[in-house]
C-alpha positions in Angstrom: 29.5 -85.6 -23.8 30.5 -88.0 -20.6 30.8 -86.9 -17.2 34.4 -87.5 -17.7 34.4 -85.1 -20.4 32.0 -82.5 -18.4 34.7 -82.4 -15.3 37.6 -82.2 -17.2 35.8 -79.3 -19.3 34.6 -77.1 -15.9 37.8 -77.8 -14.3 39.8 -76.4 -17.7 36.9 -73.4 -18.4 37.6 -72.6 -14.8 41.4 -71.9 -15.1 40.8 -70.2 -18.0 38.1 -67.9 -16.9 40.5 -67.0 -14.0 43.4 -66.3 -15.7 41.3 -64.1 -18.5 39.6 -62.6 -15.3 42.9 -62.0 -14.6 44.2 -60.2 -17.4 41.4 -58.3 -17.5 41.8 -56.6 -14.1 45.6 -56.1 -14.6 45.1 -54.3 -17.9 41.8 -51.8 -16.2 44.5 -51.1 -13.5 47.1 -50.1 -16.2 44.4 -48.4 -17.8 43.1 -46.5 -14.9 46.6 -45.5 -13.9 47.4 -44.2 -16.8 50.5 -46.3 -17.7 52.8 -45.1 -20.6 52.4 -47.4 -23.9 52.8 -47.5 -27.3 49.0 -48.4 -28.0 46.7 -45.5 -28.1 44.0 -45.3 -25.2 41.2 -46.9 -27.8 43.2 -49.6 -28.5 44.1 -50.5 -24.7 39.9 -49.6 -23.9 39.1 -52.4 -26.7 41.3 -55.0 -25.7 40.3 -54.6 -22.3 36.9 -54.9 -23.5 37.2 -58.2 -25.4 39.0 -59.5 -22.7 36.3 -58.8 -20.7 33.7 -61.0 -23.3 36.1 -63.9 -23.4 36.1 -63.8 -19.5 32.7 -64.2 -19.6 32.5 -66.9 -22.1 34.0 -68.9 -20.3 32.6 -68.2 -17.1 29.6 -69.3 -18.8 30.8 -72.6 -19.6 32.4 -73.0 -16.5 28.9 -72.3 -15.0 26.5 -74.4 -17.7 29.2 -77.6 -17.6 28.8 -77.7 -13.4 25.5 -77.9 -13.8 25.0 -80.3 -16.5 27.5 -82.7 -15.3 25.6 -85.7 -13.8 28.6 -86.5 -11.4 27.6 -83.8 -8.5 24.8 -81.7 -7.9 25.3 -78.3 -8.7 21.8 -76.5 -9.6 21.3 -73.0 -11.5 20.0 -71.6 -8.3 23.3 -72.3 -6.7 24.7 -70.5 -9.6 22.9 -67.3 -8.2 22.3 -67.4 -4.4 25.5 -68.1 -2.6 25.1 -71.5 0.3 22.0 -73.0 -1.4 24.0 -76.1 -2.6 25.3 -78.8 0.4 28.5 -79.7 -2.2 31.6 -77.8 -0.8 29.1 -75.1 0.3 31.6 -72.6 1.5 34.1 -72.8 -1.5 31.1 -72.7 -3.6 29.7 -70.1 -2.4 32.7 -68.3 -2.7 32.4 -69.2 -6.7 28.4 -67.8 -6.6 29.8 -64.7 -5.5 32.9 -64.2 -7.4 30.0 -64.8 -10.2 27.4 -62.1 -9.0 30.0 -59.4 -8.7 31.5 -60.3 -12.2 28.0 -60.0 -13.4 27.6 -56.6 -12.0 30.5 -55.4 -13.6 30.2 -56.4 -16.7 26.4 -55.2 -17.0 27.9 -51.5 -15.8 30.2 -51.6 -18.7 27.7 -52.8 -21.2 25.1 -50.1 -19.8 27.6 -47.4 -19.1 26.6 -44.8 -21.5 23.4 -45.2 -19.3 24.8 -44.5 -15.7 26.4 -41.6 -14.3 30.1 -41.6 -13.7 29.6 -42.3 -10.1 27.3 -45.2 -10.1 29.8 -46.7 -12.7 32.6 -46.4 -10.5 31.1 -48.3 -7.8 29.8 -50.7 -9.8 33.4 -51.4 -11.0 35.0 -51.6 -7.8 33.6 -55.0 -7.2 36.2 -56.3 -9.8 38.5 -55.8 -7.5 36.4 -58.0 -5.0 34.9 -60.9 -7.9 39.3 -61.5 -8.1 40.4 -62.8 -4.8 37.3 -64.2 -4.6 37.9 -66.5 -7.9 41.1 -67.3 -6.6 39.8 -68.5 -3.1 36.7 -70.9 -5.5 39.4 -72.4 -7.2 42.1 -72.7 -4.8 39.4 -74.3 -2.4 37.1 -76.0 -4.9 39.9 -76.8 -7.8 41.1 -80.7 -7.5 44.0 -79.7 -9.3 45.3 -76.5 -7.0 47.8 -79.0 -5.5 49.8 -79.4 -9.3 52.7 -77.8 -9.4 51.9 -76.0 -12.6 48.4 -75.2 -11.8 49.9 -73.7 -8.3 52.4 -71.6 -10.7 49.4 -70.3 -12.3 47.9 -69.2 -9.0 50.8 -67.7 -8.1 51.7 -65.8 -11.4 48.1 -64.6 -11.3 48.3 -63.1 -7.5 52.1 -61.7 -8.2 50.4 -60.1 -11.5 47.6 -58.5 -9.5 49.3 -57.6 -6.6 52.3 -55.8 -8.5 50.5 -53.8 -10.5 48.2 -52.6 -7.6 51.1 -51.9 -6.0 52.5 -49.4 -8.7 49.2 -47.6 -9.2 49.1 -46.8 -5.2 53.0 -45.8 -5.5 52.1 -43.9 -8.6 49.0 -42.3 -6.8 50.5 -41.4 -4.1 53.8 -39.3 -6.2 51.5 -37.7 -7.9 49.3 -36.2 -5.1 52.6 -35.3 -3.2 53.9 -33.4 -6.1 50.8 -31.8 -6.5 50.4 -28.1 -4.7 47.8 -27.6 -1.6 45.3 -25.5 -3.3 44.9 -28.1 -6.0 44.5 -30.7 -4.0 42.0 -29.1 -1.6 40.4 -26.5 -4.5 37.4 -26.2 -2.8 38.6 -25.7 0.6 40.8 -23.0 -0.7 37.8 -21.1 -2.4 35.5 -21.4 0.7 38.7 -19.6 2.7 39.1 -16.8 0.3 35.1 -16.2 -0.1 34.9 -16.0 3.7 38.0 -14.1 3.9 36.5 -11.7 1.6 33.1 -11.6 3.2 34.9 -11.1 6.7 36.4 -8.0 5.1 34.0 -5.9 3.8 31.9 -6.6 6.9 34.6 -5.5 8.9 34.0 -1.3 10.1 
């Protein structure tokens, strides 16, 4: 394969590793809020799962055609450690890191049945920082962000994300108002009535 070949490969595994990144984080979101649909909660968990592989596929040959394309210098180790390459340092950078955190949340889902509920959580969050992230890499490092259809794409995505965000924090946010007090504060309500009691039968 030519170097011609090798750019015109990393630039098209990149859009396509962004826009499967993409789907993969709209569809958790729908998941996690708990959108109505027609598929059953396996089906949704599997899709979002394969999504998840394909994402990284191609992340993977976005990652192995940088490197082995002749025409700049990209090593592995710039692959991992964020600012240890001098071409477009900052932007990427900004692709190291979208990479690292992508890494970290795919390795919690494969090794979920292995952490506790918390840990995975947190380790889950950073999809939600490895996204804008991609998008600033390939806005900043992409030599085709200034195409109109490759700027509809960056705009599609970020619309995509940023809608269904907004409906889970709207959604959230109904459903903890039409939630009583003592549910939403269980605890607090028990330590009250405990103490209440205790104040009670200690009074003469």
């Amino acid at each position: 394969m030519s170097s011609v070949d090798l750019w015109y490969t990393t630039r098209a595994t990149g859009l396509a590793a962004l826009v499967l990144l993409t789907a993969t984080l709209f569809l958790g979101i729908l998941t996690a809020g708990r959108a109505t649909s027609a598929l059953p909660a396996f089906a949704r968990a599997e899709i979002h799962r394969r999504l998840s592989i394909l994402t990284v596929v191609f992340l993977a040959l976005h990652v192995l055609t940088t490197v082995v394309d002749t025409y700049v210098h990209v090593t592995f180790l710039a692959i991992i450690i964020p600012f240890s390459s001098n071409y477009h340092r900052f932007w990427l950078a900004l692709g190291t890191i979208g990479v690292d955190f992508f890494i970290a949340v795919a390795a919690s889902s494969a090794l979920r049945q292995h952490l506790s509920a918390r840990t995975w959580r947190l380790l889950h969050w950073l999809a939600y920082v490895s996204w804008p992230v991609a998008i600033a890499h390939a806005w900043g490092m992409g030599t085709d962000a200034k195409l109109n259809w490759v700027l509809g794409l960056f705009i599609a995505c970020v619309a995509s994300i940023v809608g269904v965000t907004t409906w889970r924090a709207v959604t959230a946010i109904r459903l903890r108002a039409s939630q009583p007090k003592t549910l939403i504060s269980a605890r607090r309500s028990l330590r009250a009535r405990a103490y209440a009691t205790s104040y009670t039968k200690q009074s003469p």
